[in-house]
C-alpha positions in Angstrom: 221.3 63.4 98.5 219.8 61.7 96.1 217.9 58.2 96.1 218.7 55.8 93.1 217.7 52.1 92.9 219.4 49.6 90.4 222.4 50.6 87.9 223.7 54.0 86.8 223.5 52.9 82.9 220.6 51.0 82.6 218.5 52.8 79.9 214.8 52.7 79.8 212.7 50.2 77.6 213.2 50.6 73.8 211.0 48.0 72.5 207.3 47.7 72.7 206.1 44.0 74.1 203.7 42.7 71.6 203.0 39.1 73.4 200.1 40.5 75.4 198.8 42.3 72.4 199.3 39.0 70.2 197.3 36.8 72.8 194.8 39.0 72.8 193.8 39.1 69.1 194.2 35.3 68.8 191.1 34.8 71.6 189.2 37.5 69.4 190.0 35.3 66.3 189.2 31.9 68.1 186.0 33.3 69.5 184.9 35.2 66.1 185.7 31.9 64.6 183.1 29.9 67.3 180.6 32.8 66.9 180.6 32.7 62.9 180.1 29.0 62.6 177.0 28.9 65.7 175.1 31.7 63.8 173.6 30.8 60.6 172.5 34.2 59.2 169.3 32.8 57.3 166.3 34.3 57.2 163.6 31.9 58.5 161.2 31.1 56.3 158.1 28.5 56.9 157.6 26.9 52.9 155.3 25.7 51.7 154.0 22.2 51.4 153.6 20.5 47.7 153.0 16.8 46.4 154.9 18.1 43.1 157.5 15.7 41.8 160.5 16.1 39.2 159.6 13.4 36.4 162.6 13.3 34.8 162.8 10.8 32.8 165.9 8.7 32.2 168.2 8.9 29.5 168.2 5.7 26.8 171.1 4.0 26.4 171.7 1.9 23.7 174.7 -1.3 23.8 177.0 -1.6 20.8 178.8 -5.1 21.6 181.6 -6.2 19.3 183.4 -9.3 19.6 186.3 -11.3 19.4 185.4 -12.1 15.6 184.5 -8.5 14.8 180.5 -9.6 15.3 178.4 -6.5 15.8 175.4 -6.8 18.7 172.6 -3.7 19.2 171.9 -5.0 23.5 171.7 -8.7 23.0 170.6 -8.9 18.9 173.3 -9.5 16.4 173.0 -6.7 13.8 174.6 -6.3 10.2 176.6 -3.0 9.9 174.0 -1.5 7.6 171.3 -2.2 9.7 173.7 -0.8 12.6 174.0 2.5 10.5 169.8 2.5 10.0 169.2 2.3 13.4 171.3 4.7 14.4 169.7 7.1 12.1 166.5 6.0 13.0 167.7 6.6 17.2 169.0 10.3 15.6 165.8 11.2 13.8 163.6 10.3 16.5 165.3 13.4 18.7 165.8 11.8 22.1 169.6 11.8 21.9 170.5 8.5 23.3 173.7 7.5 24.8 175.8 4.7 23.4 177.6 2.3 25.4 180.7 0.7 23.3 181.8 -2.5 24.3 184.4 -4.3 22.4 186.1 -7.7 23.2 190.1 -6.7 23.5 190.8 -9.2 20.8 188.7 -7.1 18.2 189.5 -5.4 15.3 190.0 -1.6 16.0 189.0 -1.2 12.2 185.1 -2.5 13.4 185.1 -0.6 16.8 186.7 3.0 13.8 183.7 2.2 11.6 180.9 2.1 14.4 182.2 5.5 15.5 182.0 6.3 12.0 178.2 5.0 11.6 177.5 7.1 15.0 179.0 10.1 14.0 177.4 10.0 10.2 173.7 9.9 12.5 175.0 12.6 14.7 175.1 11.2 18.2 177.8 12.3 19.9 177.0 10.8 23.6 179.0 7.9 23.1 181.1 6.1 26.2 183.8 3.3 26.4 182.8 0.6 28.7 185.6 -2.0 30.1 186.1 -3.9 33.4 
């Protein structure tokens, strides 16, 4: 006499149920997460105090305007192209590498705004920056 509960072919499991194991590892990962981002691992340190300051001083930056009728200005000053040129060389020789802000009116001649690059380039300054609205 033998005592048998359920169906005569049912078979035993086959497959292993990963859900369990699957929620487990993501609360690991959630609280490793939350755990990682609390703790800072520094090492503390108490520094100490200085009145030192970083002087560093400002790069110059000199204004090439040009206008409408192909007019040259150093900042405010209207300057010939050969003085243009002797300034620049003067700016180059003097070592402090200034940078050159180019304006030029839309209606001017691209040959002035090629021949300022020109002068520029000759004197070796090479920081040299577009400026428009």
């Amino acid at each position: 006499m033998a005592f048998q509960l359920g169906d005569d072919d049912a078979q035993g499991m086959n497959e292993m149920n990963l859900i369990p194991l699957i929620d487990v590892m993501l609360v690991l990962m959630i609280i490793f997460l939350l755990t990682a981002t609390v703790l800072n691992p520094t090492v503390p340190l108490d520094l100490p105090k200085t009145s030192a300051t970083v002087n560093e001083t400002p790069p110059e930056v000199i204004q090439i305007s040009i206008d409408k009728d192909a007019e040259l200005f150093w900042d405010d000053k209207s300057i010939s192209m050969e003085a243009l040129q002797a300034r620049l060389q003067q700016e180059a020789n003097a070592g402090k590498e200034p940078s050159i802000q180019l304006r030029a009116d839309k209606d001017s001649k691209y040959d002035t705004v090629a021949q300022v690059l020109a002068a520029t380039s000759q004197a070796g300054l090479t920081k040299i920056a577009f400026v428009n609205q």
